[in-house]
N, C-alpha and C positions, 0 to 999 in steps of 0.2 A: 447387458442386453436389455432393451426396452420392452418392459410389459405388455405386449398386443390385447388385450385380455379389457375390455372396457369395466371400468373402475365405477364401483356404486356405493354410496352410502344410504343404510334405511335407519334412521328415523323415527321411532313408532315410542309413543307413553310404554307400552309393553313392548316385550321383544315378539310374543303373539299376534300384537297389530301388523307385521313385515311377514309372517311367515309363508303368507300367501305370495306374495310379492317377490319374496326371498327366491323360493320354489320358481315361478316363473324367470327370474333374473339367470336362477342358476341355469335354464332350460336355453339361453340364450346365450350363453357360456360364458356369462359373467361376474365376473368376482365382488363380491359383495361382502361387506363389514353390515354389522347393525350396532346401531347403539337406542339408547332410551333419554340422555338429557342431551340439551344445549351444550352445555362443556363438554362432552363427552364426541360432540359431532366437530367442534371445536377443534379440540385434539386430535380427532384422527383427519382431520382435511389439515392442518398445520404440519402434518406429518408424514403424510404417505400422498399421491397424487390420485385426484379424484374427478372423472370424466360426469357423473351423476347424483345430484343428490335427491332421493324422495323422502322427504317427513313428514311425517303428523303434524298439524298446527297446535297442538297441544304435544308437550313431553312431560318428563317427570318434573325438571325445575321450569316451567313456566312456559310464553310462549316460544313457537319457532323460528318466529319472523327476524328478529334478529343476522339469523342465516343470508336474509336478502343482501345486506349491508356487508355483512361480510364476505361474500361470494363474488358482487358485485364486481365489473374488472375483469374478474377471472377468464374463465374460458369452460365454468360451469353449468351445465344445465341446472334449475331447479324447480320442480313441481313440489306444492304440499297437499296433504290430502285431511277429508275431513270426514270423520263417519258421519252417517245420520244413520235415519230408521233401517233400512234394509241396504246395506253397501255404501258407499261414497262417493264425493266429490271429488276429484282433483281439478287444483290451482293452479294454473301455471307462473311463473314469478319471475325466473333468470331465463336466459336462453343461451349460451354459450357465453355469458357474464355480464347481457343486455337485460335490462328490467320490460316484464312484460307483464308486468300486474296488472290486474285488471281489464286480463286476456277470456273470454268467456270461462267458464269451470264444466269440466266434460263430468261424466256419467262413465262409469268403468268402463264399457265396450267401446267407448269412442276412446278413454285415455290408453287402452291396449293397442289399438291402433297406432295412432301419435305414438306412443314409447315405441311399439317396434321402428316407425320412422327415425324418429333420432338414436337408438340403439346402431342400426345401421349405419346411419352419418356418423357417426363415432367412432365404430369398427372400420369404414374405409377410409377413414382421417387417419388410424390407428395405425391399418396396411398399408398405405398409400407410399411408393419411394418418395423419400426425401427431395432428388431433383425433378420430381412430380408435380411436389406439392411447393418448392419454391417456384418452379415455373408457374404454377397456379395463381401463388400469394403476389410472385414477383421479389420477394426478400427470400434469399438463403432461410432454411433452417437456422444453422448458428448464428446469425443478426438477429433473431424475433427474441423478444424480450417478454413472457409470460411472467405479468403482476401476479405477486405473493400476496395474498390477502391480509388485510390491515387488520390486526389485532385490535377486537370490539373496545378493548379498553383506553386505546387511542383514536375512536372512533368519536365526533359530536353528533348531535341530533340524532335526528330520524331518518332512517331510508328514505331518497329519491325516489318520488314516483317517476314512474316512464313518462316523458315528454309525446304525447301523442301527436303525428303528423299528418295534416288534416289532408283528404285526398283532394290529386288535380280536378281543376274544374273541367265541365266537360267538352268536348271539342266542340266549336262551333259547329253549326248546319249551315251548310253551301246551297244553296236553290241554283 
């Protein structure tokens, strides 16, 4: 049976950095893993199926960013967050496996917002009947093919930035 249960990964230098996060995730009745380094976020998204990831831009081995590249495809969400003086940042990065770097960085009361938004989209992707959701997509469930994330070691370069698409011009004025 398939997990209904929206899947999170946190991310955090300490397991302390998520516990706030943790707490609200669970209040949302979602199942959350924490880890503290890069390999270790690594492993458990290579391994078990993952709808969320929020991390620290900083872990224990180094930066997070790398995550981008490897999520990328997917069908990930990912934000990272960044302390400062009194509370954080968050970044927005992947969006269901689209790069979206370089997305404004909200302020906690506006990232609460936003997360419950895609928490939701998540969980009725999650519930949705299968001939719901192919009439939706147009492809059967069993036809869609969900990219496995390319292991960083056969990865080159650096993460793709988002291609930003500039907006239409505006309609002419008719006299």
């Amino acid at each position: 049976m398939e997990n209904r249960k929206v899947q999170v990964l946190l991310a955090g230098e300490s397991i302390a950095d998520t516990l706030s996060v943790a707490e609200f995730l669970h209040n949302w009745g979602c199942e959350a893993r924490v880890v503290t380094s890069l390999a270790e976020a690594q492993q458990i998204i290579s391994r078990h199926a993952c709808d969320l990831v929020l991390s620290q831009v900083r872990l224990q081995d180094g930066s997070a960013f790398p995550l981008m590249a490897y999520l990328a495809g997917s069908s990930v969400t990912l934000f990272f967050f960044q302390p400062v003086h009194e509370g954080c940042w968050w970044l927005p990065a992947l969006r269901r496996g689209h790069y979206c770097w370089g997305s404004p960085a909200m302020r906690p009361s506006e990232f609460v917002r936003v997360l419950g938004e895609v928490l939701r989209e998540i969980a009725a992707e999650k519930t949705e009947p299968q001939p719901q959701r192919a009439a939706r997509t147009g492809v059967p469930e069993s036809v869609i093919v969900r990219p496995r994330p390319v292991p960083l070691s056969m990865r080159s370069g650096t993460p793709r930035k988002a291609q930003a698409t500039p907006p239409p011009p505006p309609a002419a004025k008719t006299a």
